[in-house]
C-alpha positions as CSV (number, residue, x, y, z in Angstrom):
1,X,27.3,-48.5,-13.4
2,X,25.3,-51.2,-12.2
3,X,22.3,-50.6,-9.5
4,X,22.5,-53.8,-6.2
5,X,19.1,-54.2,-4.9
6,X,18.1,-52.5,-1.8
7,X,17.3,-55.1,1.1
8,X,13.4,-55.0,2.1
9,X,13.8,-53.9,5.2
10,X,16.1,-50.4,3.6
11,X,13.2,-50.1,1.3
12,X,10.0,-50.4,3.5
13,X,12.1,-47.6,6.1
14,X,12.7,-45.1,3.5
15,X,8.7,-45.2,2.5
16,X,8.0,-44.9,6.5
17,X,11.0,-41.7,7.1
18,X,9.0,-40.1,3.7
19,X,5.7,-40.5,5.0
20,X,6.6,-38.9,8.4
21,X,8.1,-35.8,6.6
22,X,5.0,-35.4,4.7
23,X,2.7,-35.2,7.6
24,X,5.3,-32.5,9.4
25,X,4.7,-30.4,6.5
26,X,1.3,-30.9,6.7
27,X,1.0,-31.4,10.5
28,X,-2.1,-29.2,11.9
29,X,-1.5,-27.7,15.7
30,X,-3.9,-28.5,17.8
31,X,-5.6,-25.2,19.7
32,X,-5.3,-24.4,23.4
33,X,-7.9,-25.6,25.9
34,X,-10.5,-23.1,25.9
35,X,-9.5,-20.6,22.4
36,X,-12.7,-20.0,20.9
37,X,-12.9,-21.4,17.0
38,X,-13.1,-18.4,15.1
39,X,-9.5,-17.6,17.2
40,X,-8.5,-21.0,16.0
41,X,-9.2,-20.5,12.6
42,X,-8.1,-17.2,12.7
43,X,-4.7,-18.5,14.1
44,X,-4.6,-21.0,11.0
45,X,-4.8,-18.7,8.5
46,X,-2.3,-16.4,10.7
47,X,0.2,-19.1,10.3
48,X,0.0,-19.7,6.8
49,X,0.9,-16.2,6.0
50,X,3.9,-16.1,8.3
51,X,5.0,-19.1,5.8
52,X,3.8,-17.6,2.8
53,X,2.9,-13.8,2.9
54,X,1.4,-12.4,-0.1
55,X,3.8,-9.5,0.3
56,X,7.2,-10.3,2.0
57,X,9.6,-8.1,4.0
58,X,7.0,-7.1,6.9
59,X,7.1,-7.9,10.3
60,X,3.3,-9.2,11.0
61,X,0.3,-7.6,12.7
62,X,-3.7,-8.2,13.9
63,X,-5.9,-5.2,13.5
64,X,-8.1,-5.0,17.1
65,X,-11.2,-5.8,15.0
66,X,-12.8,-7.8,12.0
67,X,-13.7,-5.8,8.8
68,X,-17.3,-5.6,8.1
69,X,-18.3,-8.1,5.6
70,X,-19.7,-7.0,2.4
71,X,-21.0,-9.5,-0.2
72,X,-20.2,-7.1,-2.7
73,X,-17.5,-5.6,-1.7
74,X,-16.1,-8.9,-0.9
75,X,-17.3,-11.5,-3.2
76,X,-16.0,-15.0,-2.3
77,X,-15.5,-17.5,-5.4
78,X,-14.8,-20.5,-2.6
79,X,-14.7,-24.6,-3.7
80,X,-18.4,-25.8,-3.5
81,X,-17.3,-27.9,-0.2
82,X,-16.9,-24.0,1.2
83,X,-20.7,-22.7,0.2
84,X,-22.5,-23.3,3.7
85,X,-19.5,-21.7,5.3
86,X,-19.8,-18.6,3.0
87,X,-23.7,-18.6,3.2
88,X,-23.0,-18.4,7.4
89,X,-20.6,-15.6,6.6
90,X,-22.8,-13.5,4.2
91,X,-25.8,-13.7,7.3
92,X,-22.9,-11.8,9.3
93,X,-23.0,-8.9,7.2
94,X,-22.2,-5.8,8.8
95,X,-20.9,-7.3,12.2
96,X,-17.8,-5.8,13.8
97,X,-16.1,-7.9,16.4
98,X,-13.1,-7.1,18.7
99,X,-9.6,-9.6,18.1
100,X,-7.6,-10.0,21.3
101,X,-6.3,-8.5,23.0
102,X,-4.1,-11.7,23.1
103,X,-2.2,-12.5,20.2
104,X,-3.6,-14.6,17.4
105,X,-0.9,-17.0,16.1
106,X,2.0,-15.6,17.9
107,X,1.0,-11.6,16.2
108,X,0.4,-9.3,18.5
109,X,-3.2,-7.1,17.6
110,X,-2.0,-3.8,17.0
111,X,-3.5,-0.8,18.6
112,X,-5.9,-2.0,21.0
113,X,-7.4,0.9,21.4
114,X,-7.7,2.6,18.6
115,X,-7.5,1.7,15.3
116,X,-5.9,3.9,12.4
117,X,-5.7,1.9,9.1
118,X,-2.9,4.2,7.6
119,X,-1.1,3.5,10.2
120,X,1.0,0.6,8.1
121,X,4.6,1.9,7.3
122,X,6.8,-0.4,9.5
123,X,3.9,-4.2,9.0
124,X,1.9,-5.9,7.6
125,X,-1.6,-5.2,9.1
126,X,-3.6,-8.5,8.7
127,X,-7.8,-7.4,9.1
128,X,-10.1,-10.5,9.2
129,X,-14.1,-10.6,8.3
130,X,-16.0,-12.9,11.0
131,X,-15.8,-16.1,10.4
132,X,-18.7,-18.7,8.7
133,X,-19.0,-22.2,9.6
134,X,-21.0,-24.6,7.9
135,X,-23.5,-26.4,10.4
136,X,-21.2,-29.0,11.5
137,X,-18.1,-26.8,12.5
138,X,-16.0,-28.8,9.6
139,X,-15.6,-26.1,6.9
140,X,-15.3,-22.3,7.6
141,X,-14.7,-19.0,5.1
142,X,-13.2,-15.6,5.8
143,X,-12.1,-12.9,4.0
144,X,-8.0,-11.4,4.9
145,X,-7.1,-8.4,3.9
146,X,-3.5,-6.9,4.0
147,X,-2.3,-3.4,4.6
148,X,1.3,-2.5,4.0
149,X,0.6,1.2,3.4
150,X,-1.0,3.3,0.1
151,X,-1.4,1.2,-2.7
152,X,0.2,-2.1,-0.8
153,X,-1.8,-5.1,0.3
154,X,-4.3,-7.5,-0.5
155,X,-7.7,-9.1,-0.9
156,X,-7.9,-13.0,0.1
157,X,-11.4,-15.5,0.3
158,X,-9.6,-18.3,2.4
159,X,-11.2,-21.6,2.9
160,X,-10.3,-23.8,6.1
161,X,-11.0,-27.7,6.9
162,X,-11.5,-28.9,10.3
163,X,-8.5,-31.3,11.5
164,X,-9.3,-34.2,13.8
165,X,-7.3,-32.7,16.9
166,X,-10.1,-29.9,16.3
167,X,-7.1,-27.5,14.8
168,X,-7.7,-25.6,11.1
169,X,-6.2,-26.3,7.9
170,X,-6.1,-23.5,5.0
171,X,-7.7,-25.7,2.4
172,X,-8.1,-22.8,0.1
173,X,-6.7,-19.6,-0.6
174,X,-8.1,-17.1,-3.8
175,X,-7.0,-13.5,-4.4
176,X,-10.5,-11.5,-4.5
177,X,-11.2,-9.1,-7.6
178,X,-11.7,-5.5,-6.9
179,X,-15.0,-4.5,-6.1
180,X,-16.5,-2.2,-8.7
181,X,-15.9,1.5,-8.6
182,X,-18.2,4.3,-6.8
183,X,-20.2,5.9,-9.0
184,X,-18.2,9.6,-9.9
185,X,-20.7,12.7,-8.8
């Protein structure tokens, strides 16, 4: 079977209809007037699990505050571009910080008032560390981790770049190791 030639002009609107549909798979929202950027990021990395979540079936939820972050409890192993961002993150140790009450990415934050960890059989709980920035807002690190219930979830470093409408992109995504075991008595 023998190939014709496409015409120039059938050619050069193919490349231009494939180059769209790459950028709206990779297209970054821009955030609302006014949302702080640790809620921006936040809602970034909020969206990426609703396309990809680490463990599927689970409607999604935001716990009412951040985890405490623990260098060694939650060691990040980040892409060099990512080391001021983590450096700003690890100076945050300790701090707690209340999410919400609105939603963050569409997810409502579950239990404003109180929150009871073991309280995952019918989601996925998604608790966020603070977020770092390097000095220039451009980069940022947090840590996500999942609660489905006893012995379901997950421990994720996640890396973010700055877009140029001022949105997030998850640049980076690495499962954390377990942190070591308490000492037996």
């Amino acid at each position: 079977m023998k190939m014709l030639p496409l015409p120039a002009r059938d050619v050069a609107l193919a490349l231009v209809l494939a180059g769209l549909s790459g950028c709206a798979l990779h297209h970054v929202s821009a955030p609302p007037p006014g949302q702080p950027t640790h809620v921006a990021a936040m809602t970034a990395v909020v969206e990426r699990v609703r396309r990809r979540p680490p463990e599927r079936g689970y409607p999604l939820a935001v716990a009412p505050a951040t985890l405490s972050y623990e260098e060694d409890r939650y060691p990040l192993d980040l892409r060099s571009e990512f080391t001021a961002a983590v450096a700003d993150l690890a100076s945050q140790r300790g701090r707690v910080d209340p999410v919400g009450p609105a939603p963050v990415g569409g997810v409502a934050v579950r239990n404003a008032g109180v929150f009871d960890r073991y309280d995952t059989a019918q989601y996925l709980l998604l608790r966020f560390s603070p977020v770092g920035f390097n000095a220039d807002s451009t980069r940022a690190a947090l840590v996500l981790v999942t609660d489905c219930g006893p012995g379901c979830g997950s421990r994720l470093g996640v890396g973010l770049r700055r877009a140029a409408n001022r949105g997030w992109r998850v640049a980076q995504v690495t499962r954390l190791r377990e942190p070591p075991a308490a000492p037996e008595p």
